[in-house]
C-alpha positions in Angstrom: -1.7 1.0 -21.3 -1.3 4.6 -19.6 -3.4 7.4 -20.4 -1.1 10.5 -20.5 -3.3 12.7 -18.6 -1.5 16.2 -17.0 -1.8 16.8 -13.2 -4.2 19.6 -12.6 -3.1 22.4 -10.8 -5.3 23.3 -7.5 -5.1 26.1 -4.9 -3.5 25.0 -1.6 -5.8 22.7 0.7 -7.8 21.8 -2.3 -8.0 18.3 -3.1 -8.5 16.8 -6.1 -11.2 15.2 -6.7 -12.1 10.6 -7.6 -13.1 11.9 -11.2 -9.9 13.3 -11.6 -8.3 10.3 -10.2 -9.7 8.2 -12.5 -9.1 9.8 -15.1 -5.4 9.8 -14.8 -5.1 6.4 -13.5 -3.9 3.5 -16.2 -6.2 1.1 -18.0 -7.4 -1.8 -15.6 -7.3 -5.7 -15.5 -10.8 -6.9 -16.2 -12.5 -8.7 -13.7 -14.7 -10.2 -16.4 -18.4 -9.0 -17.4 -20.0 -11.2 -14.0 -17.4 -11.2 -11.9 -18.6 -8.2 -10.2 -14.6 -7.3 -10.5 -13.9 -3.7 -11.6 -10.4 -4.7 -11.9 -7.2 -3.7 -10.2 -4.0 -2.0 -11.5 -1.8 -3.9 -13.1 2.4 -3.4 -12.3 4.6 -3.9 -15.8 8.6 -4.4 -16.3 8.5 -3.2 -20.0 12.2 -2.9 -19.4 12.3 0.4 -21.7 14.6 1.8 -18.9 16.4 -0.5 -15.9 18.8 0.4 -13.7 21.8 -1.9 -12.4 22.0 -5.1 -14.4 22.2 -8.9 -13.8 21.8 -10.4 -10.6 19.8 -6.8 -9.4 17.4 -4.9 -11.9 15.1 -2.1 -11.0 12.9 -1.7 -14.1 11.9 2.3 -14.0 10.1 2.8 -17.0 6.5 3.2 -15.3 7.7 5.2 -12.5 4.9 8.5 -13.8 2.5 5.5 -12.2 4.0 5.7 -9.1 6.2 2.5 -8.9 9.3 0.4 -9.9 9.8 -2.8 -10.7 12.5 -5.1 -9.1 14.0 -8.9 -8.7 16.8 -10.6 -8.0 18.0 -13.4 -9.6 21.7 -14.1 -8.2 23.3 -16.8 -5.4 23.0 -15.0 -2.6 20.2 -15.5 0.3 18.8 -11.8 -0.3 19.5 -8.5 -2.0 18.3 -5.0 -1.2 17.2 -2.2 -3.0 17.1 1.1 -1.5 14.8 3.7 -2.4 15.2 7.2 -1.3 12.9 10.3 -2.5 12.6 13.8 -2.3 11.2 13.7 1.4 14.5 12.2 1.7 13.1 9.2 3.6 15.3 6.1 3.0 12.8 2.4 3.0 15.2 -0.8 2.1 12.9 -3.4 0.4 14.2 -7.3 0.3 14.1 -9.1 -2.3 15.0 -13.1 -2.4 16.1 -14.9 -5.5 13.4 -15.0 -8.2 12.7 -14.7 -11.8 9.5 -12.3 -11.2 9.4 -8.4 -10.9 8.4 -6.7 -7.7 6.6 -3.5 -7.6 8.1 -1.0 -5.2 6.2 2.6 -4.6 7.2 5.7 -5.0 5.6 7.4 -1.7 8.1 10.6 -2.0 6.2 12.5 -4.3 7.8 14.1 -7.5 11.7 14.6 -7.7 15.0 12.7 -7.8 15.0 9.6 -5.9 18.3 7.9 -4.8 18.4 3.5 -5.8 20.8 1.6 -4.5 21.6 -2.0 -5.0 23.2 -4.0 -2.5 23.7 -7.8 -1.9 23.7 -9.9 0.9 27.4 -11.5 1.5 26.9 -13.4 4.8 24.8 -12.3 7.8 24.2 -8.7 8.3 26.5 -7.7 5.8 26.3 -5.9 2.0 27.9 -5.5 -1.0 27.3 -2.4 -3.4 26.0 -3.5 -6.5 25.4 0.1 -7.7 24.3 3.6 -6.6 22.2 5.6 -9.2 19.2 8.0 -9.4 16.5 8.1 -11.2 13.5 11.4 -11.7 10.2 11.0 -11.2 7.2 12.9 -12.4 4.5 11.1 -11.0 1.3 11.5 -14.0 -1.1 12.0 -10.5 0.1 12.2 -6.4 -2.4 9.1 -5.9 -1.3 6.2 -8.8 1.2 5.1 -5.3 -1.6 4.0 -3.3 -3.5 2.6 -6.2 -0.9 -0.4 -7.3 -0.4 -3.2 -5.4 3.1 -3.4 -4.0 5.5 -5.6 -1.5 4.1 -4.9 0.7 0.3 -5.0 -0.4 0.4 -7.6 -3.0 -2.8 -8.7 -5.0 -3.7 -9.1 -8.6 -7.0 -9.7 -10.0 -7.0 -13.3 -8.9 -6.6 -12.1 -5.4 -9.5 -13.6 -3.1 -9.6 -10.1 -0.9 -10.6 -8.4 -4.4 -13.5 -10.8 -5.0 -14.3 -10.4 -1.2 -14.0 -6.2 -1.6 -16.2 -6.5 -4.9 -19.0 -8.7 -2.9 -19.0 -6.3 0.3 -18.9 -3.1 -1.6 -21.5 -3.9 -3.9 -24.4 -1.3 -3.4 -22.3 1.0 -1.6 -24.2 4.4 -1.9 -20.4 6.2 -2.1 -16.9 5.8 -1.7 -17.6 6.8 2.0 -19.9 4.0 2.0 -17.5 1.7 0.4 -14.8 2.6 2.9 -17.0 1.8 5.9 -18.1 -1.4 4.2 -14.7 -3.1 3.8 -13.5 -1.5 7.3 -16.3 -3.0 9.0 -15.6 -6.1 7.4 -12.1 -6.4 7.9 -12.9 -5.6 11.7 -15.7 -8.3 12.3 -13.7 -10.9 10.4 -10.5 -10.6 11.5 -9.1 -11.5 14.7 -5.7 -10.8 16.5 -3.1 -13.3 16.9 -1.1 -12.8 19.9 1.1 -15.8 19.2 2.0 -14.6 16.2 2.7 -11.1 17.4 5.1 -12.7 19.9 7.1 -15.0 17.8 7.0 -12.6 14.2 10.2 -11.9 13.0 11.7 -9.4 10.5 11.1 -8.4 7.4 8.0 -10.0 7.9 5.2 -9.5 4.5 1.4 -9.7 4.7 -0.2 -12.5 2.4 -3.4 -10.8 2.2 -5.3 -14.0 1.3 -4.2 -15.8 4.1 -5.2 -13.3 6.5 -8.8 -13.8 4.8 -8.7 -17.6 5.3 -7.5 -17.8 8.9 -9.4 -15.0 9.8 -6.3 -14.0 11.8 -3.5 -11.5 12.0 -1.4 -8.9 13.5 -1.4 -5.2 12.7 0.3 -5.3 9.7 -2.0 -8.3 8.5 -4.8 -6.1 9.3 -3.9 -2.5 7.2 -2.3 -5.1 4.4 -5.7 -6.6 3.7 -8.3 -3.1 4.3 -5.8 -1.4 1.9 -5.4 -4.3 -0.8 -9.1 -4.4 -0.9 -9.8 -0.3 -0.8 -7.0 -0.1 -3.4 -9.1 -3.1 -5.7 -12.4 -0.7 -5.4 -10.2 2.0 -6.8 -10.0 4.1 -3.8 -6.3 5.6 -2.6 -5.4 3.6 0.4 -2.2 4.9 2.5 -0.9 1.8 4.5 1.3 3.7 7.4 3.6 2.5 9.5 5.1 3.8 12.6 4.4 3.9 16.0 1.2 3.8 18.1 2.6 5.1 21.4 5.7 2.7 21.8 4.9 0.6 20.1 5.5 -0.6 16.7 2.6 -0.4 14.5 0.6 0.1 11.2 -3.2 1.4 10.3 -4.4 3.0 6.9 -5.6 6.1 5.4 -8.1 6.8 3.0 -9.0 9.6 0.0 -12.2 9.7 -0.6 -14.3 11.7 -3.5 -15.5 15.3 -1.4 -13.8 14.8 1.5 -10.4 14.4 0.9 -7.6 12.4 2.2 -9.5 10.8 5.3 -6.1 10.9 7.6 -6.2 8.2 9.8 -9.6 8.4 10.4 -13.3 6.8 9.7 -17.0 7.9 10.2 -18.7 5.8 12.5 -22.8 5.9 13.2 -23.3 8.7 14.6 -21.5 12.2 14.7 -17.8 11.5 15.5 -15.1 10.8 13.8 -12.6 8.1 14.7 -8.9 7.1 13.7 -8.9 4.6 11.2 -7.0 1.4 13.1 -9.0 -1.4 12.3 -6.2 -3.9 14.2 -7.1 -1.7 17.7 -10.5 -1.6 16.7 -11.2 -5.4 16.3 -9.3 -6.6 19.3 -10.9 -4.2 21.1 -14.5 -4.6 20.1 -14.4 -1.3 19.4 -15.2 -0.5 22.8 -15.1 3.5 24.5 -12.1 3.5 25.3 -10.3 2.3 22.3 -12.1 4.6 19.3 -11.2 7.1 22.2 -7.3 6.2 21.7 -7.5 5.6 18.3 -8.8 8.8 18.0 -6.2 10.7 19.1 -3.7 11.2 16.9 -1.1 12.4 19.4 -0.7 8.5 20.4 0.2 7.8 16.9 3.8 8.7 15.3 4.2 8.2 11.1 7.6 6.5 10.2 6.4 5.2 6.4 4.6 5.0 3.5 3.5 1.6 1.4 
């Protein structure tokens, strides 16, 4: 169920405010009446509008909330969708044979967005399955970093949204809440150098195994803060890019009177530090890291998720 809410129209540099937000958001998955579970949103495939056909579907009817749906279900070891928006920034998603839908965001805002289909023939190499288009209206700029997607799956059975409901309870404000789960995520998780040195491509985060080794790389790290800001309702931007030279991801926040919180955290006291809880953990959040992290000419944005 989707409330059919406008977008409001604000003055440049103002930003719209949580009420808003939830306002315009869809209708939740209940957590239950003791769970301590507000719920999370919930991805559909209706399939009141799909694009390509049988073995590659992209189900666009809910693309006003800021996704698609996706799956593959032919022979071949992978297929690819391509999504390109307005910002005309082109991200490939992989998809392996299965029966299920995946949600894909729509980080480019509102306008025409490019999908293409291709399938894997034999190594590195594609077939076209189709090239179409589809408009998007999005019903509020934040319902993409709301949803859970490839890249940041969860659902309401998710351990990491039990474990954000338990750690955010009493939070004084979404601030509050934000610092909770960071701090959290930073004193729980370590970083796994083996695993940095041996991951391969098109590597996804499983956000609840990340919780139960208590071990992870960057990726790991900004998968499981955002799946658990996103299941307290709070936008969460996982980025990706580079931190220097090297590959890398951290998150961004918006929060209810301050705005999108770009990159960055309060910590005690009176600065303000780059959000990168992966830098932050391994190094103890010592001087000289929140230093770097800080500064966010060592950081160069590549993507949105």
């Amino acid at each position: 169920m989707r409330i059919p809410i406008p977008i409001r129209r604000v003055l440049p540099g103002l930003l719209l405010s949580l009420a808003f937000i939830l306002a315009a958001v869809p209708a939740l998955a209940d957590g239950g009446e003791d769970s301590g579970d507000p719920g999370v949103y919930v991805p559909e495939a209706p399939g009141s509008a799909v694009l390509g056909q049988d073995p590659l579907e992209v189900d666009v009817s809910n693309t006003d909330q800021g996704y698609v749906m996706a799956r593959y279900t032919g022979s071949a070891a992978k297929a690819v969708v391509q999504l390109t928006g307005p910002d005309g920034i082109a991200y490939k998603y992989f998809l392996p044979p299965s029966e299920k839908f995946v949600p894909l965001p729509l980080t480019g805002g509102d306008g025409t967005y490019a999908v293409d289909g291709y399938e894997n023939v034999e190594g590195s190499t594609y077939a076209v399955l189709f090239k179409l288009s589809v408009d998007v209206t999005l019903a509020s700029e934040f319902l993409p970093y709301l949803y859970p997607n490839q890249y940041v799956l969860f659902d309401q059975n998710t351990r990491a949204v039990s474990v954000a409901a338990e750690t955010a309870a009493g939070a004084e404000d979404e601030l509050d809440a934000v610092a909770r789960i960071y701090h959290y995520v930073v004193d729980n998780v370590t970083y796994d150098d083996e695993k940095a040195a041996t991951v391969t491509g098109g590597y996804l985060p499983t956000v609840d195994d990340t919780l139960a080794t208590g071990t992870g790389i960057c990726f790991d790290y900004a998968a499981l803060t955002t799946a658990m800001l996103r299941s307290q309702h709070i936008p969460t931007r996982l980025e990706i890019g580079y931190s220097g030279s090297i590959y890398h991801s951290w998150i961004s926040v918006y929060v209810k009177d301050v705005g999108w919180i770009d990159k960055i955290i309060e910590f005690p006291g009176s600065d303000w530090t780059r959000m990168d809880p992966t830098f932050a953990s391994n190094g103890n959040s010592s001087k000289s890291i929140l230093q770097y992290i800080g500064d966010g000419s060592n950081y160069t944005l590549q993507y949105l998720h």
